[in-house]
PQR file with spaces between the fields and no chain letter, atoms N, CA, C, O and H, PARSE charges and radii, in Angstrom:
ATOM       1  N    UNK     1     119.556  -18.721   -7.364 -0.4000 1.5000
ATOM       2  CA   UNK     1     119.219  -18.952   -5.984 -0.0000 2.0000
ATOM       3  C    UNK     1     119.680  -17.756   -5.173  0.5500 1.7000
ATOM       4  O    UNK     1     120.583  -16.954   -5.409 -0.5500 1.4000
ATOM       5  N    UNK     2     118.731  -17.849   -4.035 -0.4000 1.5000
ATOM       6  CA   UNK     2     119.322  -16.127   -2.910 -0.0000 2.0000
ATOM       7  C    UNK     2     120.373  -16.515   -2.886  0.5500 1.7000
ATOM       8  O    UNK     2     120.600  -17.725   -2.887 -0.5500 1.4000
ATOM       9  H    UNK     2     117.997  -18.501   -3.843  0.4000 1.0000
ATOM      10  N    UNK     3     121.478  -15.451   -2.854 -0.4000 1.5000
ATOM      11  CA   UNK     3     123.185  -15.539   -2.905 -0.0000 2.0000
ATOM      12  C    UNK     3     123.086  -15.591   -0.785  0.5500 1.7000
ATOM      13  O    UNK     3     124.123  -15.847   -0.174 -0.5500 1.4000
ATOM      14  H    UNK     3     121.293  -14.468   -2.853  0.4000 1.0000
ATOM      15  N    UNK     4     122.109  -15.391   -0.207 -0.4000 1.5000
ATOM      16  CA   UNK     4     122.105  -14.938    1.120 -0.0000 2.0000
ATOM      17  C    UNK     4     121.928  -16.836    1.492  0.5500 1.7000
ATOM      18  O    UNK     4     122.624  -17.119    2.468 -0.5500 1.4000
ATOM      19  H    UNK     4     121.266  -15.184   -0.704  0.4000 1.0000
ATOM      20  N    UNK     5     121.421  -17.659    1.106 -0.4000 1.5000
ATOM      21  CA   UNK     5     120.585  -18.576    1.671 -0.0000 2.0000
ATOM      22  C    UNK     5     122.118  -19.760    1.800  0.5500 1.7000
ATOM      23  O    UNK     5     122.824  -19.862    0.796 -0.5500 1.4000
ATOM      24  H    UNK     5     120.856  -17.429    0.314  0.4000 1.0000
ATOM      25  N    UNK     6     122.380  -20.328    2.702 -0.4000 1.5000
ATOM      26  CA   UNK     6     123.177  -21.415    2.623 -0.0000 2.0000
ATOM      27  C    UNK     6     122.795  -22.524    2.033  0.5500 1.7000
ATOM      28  O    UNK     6     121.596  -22.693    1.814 -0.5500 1.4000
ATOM      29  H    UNK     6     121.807  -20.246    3.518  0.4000 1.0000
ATOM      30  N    UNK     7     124.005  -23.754    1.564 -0.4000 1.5000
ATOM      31  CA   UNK     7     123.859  -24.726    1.179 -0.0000 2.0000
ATOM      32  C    UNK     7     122.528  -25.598    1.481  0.5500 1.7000
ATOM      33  O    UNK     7     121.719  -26.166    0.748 -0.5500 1.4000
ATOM      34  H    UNK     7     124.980  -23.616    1.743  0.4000 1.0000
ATOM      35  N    UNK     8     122.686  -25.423    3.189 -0.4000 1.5000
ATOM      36  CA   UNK     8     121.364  -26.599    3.755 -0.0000 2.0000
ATOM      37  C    UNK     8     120.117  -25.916    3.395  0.5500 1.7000
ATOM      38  O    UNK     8     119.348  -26.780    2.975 -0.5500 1.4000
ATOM      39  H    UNK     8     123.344  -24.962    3.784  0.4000 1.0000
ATOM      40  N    UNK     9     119.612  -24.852    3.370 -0.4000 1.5000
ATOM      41  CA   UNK     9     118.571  -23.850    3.216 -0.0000 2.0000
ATOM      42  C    UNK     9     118.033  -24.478    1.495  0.5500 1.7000
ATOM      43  O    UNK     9     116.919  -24.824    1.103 -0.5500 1.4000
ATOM      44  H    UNK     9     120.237  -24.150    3.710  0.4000 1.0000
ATOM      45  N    UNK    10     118.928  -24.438    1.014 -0.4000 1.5000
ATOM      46  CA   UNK    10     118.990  -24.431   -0.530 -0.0000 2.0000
ATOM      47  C    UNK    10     118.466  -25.949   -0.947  0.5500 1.7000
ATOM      48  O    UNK    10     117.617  -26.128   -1.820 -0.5500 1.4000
ATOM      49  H    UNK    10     119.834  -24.157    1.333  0.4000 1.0000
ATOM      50  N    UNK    11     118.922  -26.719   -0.403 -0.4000 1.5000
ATOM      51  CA   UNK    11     118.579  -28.069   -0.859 -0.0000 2.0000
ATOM      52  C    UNK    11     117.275  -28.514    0.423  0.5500 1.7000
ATOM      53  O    UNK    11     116.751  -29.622    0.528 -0.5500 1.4000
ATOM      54  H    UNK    11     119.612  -26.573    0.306  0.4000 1.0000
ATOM      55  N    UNK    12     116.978  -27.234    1.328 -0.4000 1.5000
ATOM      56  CA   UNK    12     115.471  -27.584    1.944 -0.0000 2.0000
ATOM      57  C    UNK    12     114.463  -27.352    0.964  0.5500 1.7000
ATOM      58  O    UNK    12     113.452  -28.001    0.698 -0.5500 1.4000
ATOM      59  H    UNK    12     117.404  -26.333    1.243  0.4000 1.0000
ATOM      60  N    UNK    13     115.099  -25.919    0.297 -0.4000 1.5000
ATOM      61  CA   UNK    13     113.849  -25.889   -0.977 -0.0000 2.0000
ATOM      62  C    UNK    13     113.340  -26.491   -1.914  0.5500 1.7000
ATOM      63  O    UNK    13     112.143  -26.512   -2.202 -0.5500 1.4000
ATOM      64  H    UNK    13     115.921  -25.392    0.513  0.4000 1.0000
ATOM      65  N    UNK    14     114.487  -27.188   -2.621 -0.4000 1.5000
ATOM      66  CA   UNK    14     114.161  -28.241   -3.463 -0.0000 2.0000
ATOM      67  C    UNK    14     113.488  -29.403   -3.184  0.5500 1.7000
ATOM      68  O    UNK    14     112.680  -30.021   -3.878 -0.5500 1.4000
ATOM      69  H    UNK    14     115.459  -27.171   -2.387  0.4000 1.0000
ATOM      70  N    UNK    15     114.097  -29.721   -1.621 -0.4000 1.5000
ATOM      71  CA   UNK    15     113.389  -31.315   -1.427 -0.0000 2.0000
ATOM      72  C    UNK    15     112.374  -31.159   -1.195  0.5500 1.7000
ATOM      73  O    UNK    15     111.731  -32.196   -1.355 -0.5500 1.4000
ATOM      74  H    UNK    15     114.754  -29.218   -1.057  0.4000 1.0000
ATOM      75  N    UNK    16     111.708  -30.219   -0.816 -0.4000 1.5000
ATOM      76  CA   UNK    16     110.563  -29.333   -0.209 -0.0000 2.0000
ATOM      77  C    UNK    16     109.505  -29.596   -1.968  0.5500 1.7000
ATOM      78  O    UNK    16     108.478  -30.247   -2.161 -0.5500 1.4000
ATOM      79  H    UNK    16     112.230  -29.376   -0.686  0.4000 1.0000
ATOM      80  N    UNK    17     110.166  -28.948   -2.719 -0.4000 1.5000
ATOM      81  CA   UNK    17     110.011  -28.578   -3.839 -0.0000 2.0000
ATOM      82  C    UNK    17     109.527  -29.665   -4.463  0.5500 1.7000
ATOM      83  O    UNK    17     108.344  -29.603   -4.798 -0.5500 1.4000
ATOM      84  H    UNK    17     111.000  -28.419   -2.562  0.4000 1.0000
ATOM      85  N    UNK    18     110.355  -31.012   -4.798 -0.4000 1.5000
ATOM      86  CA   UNK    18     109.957  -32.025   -5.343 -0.0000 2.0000
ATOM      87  C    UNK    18     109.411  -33.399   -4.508  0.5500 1.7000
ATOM      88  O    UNK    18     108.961  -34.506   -4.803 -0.5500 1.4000
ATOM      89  H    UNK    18     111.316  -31.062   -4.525  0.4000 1.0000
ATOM      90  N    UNK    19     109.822  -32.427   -2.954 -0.4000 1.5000
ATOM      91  CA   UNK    19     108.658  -33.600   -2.319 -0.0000 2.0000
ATOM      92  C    UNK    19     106.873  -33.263   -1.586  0.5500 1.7000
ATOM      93  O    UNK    19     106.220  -33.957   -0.807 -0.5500 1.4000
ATOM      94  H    UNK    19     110.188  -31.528   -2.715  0.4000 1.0000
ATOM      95  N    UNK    20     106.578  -32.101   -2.155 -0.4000 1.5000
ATOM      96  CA   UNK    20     105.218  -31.644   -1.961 -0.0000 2.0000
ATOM      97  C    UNK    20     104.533  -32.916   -1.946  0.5500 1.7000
ATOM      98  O    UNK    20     104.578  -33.946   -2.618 -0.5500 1.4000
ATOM      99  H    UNK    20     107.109  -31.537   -2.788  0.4000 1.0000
ATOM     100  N    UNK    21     103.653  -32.342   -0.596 -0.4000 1.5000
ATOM     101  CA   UNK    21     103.050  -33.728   -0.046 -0.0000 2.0000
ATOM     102  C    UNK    21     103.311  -35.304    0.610  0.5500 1.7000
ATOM     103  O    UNK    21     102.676  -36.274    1.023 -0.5500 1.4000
ATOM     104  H    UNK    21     103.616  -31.505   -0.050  0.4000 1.0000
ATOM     105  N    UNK    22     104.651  -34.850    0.406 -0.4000 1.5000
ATOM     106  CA   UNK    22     105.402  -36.135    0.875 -0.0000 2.0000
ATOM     107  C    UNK    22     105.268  -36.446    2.049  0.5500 1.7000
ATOM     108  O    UNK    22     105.752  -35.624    2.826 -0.5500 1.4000
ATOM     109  H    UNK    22     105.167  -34.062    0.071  0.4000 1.0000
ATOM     110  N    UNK    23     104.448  -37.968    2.837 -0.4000 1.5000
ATOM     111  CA   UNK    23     104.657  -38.497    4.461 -0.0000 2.0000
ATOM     112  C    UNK    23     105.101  -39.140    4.364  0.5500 1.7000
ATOM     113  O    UNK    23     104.464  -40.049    4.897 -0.5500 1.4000
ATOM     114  H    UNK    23     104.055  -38.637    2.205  0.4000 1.0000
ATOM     115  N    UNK    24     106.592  -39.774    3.710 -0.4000 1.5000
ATOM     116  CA   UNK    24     107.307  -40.577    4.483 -0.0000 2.0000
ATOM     117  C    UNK    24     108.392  -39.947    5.617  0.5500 1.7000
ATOM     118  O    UNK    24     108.616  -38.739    5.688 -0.5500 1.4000
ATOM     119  H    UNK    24     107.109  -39.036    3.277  0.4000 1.0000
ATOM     120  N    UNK    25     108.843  -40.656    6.235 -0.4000 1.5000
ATOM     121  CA   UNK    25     109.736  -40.799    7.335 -0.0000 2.0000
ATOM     122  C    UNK    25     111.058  -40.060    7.204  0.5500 1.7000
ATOM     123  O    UNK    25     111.444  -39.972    6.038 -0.5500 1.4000
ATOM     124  H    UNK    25     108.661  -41.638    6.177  0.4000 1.0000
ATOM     125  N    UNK    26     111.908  -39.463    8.196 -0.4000 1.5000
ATOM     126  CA   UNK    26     112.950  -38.610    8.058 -0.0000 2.0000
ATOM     127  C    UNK    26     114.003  -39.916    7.140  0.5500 1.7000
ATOM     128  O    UNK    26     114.131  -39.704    5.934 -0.5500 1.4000
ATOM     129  H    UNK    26     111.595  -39.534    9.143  0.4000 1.0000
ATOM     130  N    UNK    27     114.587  -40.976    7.623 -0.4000 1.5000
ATOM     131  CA   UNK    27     115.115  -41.949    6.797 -0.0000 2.0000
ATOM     132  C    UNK    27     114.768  -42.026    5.045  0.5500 1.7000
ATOM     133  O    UNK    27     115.641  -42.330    4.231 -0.5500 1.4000
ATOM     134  H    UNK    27     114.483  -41.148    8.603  0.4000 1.0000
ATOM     135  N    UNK    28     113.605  -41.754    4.731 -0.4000 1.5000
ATOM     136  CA   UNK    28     113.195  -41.859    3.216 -0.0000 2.0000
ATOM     137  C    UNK    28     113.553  -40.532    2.698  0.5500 1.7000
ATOM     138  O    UNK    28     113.738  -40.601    1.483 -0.5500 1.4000
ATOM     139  H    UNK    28     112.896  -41.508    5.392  0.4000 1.0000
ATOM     140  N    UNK    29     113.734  -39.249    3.211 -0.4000 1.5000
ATOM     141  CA   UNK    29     113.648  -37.956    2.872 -0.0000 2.0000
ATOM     142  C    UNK    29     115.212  -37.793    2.818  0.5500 1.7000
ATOM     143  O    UNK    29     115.779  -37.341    1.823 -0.5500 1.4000
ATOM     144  H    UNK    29     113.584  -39.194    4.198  0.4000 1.0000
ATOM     145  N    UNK    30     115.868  -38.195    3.958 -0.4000 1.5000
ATOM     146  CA   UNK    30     117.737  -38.362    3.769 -0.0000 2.0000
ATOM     147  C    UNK    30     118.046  -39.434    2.803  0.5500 1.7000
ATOM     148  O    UNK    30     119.243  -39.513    2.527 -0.5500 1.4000
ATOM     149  H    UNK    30     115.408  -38.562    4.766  0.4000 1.0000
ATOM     150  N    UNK    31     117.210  -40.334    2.182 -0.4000 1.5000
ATOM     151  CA   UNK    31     117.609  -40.905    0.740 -0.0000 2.0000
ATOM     152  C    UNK    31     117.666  -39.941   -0.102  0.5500 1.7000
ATOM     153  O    UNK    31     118.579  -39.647   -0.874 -0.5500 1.4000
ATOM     154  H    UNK    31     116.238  -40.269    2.406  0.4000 1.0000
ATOM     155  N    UNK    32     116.106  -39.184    0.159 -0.4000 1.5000
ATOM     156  CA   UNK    32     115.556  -37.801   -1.197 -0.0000 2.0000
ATOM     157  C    UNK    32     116.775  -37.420   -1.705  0.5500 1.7000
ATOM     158  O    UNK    32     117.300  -37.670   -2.789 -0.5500 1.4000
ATOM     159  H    UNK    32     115.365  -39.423    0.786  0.4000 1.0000
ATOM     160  N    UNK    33     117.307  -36.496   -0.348 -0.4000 1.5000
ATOM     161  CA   UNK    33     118.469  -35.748   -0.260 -0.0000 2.0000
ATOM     162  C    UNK    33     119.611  -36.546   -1.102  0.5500 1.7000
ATOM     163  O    UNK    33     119.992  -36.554   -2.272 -0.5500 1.4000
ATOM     164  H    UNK    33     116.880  -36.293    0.533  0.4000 1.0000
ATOM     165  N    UNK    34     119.955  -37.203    0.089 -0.4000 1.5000
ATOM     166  CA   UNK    34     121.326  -38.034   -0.953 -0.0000 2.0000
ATOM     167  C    UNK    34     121.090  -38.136   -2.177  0.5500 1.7000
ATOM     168  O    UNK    34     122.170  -37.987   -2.750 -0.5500 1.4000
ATOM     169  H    UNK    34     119.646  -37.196    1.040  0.4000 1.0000
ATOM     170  N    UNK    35     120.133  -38.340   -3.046 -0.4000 1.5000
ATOM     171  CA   UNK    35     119.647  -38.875   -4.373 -0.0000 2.0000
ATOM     172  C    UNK    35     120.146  -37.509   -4.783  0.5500 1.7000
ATOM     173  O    UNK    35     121.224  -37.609   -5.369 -0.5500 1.4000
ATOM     174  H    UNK    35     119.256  -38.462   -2.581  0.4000 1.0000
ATOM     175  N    UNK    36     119.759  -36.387   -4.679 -0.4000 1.5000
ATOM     176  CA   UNK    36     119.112  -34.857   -4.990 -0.0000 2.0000
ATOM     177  C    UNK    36     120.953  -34.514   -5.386  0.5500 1.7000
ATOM     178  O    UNK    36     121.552  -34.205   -6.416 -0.5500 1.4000
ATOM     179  H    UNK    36     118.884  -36.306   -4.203  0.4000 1.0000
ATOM     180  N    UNK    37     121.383  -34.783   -3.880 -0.4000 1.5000
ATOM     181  CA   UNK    37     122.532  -33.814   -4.305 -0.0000 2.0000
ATOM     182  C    UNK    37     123.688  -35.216   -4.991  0.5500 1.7000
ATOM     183  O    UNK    37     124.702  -34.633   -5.374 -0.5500 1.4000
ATOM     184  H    UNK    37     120.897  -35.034   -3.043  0.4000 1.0000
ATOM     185  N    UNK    38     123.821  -36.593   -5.217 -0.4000 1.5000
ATOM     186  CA   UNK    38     124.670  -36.830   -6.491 -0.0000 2.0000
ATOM     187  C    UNK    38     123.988  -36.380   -7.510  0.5500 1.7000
ATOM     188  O    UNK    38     124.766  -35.642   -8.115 -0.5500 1.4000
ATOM     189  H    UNK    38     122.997  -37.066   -4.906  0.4000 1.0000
ATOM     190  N    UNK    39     122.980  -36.400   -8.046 -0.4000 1.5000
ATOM     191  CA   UNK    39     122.471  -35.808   -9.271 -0.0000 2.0000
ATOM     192  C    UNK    39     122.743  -34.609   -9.980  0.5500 1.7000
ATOM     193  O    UNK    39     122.833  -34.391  -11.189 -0.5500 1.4000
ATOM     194  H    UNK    39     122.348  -36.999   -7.554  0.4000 1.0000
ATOM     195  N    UNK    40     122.950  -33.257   -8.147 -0.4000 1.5000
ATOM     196  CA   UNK    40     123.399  -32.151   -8.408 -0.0000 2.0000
ATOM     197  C    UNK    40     124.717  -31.997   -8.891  0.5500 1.7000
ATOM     198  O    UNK    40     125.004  -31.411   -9.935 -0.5500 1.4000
ATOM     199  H    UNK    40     122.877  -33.433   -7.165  0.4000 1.0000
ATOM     200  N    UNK    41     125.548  -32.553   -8.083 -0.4000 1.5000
ATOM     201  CA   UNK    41     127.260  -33.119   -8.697 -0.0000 2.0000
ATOM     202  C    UNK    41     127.070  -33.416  -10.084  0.5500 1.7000
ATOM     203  O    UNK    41     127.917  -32.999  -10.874 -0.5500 1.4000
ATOM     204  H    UNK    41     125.315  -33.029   -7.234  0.4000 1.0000
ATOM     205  N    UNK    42     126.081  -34.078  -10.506 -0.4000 1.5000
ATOM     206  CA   UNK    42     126.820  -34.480  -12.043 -0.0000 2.0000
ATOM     207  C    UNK    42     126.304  -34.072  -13.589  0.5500 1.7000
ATOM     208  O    UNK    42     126.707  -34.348  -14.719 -0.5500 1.4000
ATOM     209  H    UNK    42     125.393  -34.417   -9.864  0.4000 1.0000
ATOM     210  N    UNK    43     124.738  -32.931  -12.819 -0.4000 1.5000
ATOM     211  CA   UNK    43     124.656  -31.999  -13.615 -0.0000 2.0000
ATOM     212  C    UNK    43     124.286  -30.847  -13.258  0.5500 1.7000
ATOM     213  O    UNK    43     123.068  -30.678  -13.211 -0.5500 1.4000
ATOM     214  H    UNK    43     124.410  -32.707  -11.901  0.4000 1.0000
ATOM     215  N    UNK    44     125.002  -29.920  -12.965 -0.4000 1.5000
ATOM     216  CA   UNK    44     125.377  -28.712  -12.559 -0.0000 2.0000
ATOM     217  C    UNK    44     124.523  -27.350  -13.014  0.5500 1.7000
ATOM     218  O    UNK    44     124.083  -26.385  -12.388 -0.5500 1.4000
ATOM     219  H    UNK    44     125.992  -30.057  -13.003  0.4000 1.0000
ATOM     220  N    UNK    45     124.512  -27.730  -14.332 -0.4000 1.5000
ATOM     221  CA   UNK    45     123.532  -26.804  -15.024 -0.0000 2.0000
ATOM     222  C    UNK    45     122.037  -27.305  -14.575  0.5500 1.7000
ATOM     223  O    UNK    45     121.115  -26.548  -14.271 -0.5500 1.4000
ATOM     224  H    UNK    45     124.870  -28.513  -14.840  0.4000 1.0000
ATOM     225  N    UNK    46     122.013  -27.977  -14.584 -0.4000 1.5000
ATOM     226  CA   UNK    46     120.351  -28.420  -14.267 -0.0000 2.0000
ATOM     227  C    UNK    46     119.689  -28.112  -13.260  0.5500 1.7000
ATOM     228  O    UNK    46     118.533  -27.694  -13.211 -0.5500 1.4000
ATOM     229  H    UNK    46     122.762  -28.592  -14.831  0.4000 1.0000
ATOM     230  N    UNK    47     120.755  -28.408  -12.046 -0.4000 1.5000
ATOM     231  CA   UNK    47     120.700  -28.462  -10.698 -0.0000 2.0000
ATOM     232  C    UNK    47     120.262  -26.700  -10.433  0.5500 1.7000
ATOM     233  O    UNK    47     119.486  -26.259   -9.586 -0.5500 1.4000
ATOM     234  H    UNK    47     121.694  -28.748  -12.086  0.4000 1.0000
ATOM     235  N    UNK    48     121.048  -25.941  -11.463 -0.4000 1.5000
ATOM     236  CA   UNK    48     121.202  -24.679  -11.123 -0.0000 2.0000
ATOM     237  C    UNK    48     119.690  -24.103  -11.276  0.5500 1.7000
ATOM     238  O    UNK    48     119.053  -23.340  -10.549 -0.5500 1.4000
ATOM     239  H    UNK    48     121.679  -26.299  -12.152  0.4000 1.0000
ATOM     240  N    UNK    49     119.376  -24.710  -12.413 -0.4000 1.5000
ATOM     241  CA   UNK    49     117.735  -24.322  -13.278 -0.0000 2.0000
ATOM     242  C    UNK    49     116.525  -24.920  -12.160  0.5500 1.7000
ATOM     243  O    UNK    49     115.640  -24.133  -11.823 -0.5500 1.4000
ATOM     244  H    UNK    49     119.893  -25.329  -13.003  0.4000 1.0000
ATOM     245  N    UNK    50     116.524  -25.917  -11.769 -0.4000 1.5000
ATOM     246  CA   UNK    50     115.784  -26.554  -10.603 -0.0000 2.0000
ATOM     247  C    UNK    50     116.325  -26.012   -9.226  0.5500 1.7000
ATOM     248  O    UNK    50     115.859  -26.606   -8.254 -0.5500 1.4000
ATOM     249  H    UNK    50     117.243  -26.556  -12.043  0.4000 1.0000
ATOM     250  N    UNK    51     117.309  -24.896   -8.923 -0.4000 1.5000
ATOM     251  CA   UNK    51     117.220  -24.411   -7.572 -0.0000 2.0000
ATOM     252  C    UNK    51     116.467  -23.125   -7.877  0.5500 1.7000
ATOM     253  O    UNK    51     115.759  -22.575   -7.033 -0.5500 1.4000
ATOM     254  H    UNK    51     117.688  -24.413   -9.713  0.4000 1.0000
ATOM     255  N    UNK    52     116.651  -22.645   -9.166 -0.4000 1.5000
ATOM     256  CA   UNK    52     115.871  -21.137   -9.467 -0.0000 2.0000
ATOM     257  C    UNK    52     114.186  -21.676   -9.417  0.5500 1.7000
ATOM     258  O    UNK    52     113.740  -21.198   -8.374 -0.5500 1.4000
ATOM     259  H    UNK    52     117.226  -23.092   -9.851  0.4000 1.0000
ATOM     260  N    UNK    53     113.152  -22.424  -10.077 -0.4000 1.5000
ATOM     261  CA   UNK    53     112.096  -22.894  -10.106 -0.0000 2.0000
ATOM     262  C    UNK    53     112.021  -23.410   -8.976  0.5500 1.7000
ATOM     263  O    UNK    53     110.806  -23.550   -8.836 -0.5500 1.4000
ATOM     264  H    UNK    53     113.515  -22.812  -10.924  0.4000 1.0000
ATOM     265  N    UNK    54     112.581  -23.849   -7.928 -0.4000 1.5000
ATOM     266  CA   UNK    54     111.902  -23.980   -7.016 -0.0000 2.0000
ATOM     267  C    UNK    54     112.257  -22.967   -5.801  0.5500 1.7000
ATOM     268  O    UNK    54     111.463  -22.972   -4.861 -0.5500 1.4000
ATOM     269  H    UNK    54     113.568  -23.735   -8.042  0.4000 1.0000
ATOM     270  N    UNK    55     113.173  -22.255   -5.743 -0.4000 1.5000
ATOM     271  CA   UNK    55     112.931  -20.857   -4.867 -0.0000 2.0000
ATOM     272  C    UNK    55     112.078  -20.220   -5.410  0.5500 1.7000
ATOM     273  O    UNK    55     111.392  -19.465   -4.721 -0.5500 1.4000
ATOM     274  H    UNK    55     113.818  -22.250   -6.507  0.4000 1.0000
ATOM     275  N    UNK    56     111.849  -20.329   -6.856 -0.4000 1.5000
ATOM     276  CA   UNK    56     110.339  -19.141   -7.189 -0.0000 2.0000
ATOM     277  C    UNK    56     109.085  -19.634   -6.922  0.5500 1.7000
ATOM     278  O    UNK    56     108.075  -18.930   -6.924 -0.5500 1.4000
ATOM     279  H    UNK    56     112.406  -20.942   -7.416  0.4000 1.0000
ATOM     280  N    UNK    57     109.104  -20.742   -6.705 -0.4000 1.5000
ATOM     281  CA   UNK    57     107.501  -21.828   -5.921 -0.0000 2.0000
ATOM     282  C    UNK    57     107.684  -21.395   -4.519  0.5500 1.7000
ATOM     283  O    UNK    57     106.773  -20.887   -3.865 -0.5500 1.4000
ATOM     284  H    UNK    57     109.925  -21.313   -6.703  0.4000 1.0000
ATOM     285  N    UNK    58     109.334  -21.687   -3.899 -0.4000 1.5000
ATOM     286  CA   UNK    58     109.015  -21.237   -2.232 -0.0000 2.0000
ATOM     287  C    UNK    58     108.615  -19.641   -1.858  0.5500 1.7000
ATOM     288  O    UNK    58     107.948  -19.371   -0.859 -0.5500 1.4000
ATOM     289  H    UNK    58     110.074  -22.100   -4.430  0.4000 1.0000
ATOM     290  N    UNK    59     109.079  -18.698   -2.728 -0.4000 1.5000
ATOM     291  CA   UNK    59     108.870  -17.402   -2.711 -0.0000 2.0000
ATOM     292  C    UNK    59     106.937  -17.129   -2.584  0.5500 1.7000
ATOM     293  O    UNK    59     106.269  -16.619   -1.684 -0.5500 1.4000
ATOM     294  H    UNK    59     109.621  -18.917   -3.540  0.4000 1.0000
ATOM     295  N    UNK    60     106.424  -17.907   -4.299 -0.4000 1.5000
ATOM     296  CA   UNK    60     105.273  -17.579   -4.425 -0.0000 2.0000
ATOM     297  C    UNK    60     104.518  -17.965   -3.562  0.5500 1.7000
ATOM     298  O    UNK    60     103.632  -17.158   -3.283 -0.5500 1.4000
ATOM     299  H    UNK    60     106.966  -18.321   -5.029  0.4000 1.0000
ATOM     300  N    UNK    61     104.516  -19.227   -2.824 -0.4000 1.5000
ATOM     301  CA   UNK    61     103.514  -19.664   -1.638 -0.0000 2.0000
ATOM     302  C    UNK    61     104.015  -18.867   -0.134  0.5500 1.7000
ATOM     303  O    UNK    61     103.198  -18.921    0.785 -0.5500 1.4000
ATOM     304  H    UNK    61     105.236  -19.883   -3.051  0.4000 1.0000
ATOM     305  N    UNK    62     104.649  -18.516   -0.013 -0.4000 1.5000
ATOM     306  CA   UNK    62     105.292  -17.217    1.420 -0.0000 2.0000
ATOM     307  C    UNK    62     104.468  -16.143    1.450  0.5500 1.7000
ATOM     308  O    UNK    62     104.674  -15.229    2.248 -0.5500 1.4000
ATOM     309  H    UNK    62     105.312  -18.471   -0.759  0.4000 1.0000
């Protein structure tokens, strides 16, 4: 992930990332989130591999 981009930036990309197309409501998207980051807590490596693939989706559509 950009070493430049902060925490909140970082987990915009992803939710961004795995919620393409998504219209629900700001309330359903702060579940996304919450969901997104215990998951990130408890696998670290993964989390790391799914912030690289999806900054390279936010990069390629920019």
């Amino acid at each position: 992930m950009a070493e430049d981009q902060n925490p909140e930036e970082q987990i915009k990309v992803v939710v961004d990332c795995v919620l393409v197309n998504y219209r629900g409501g700001p309330e359903s998207r702060d579940r996304v989130v919450h969901a997104i980051l215990e998951w990130a807590e408890e696998h670290p490596d993964e989390w790391e591999q799914l912030q690289v693939r999806c900054q390279q989706r936010y990069e390629a559509l920019v």
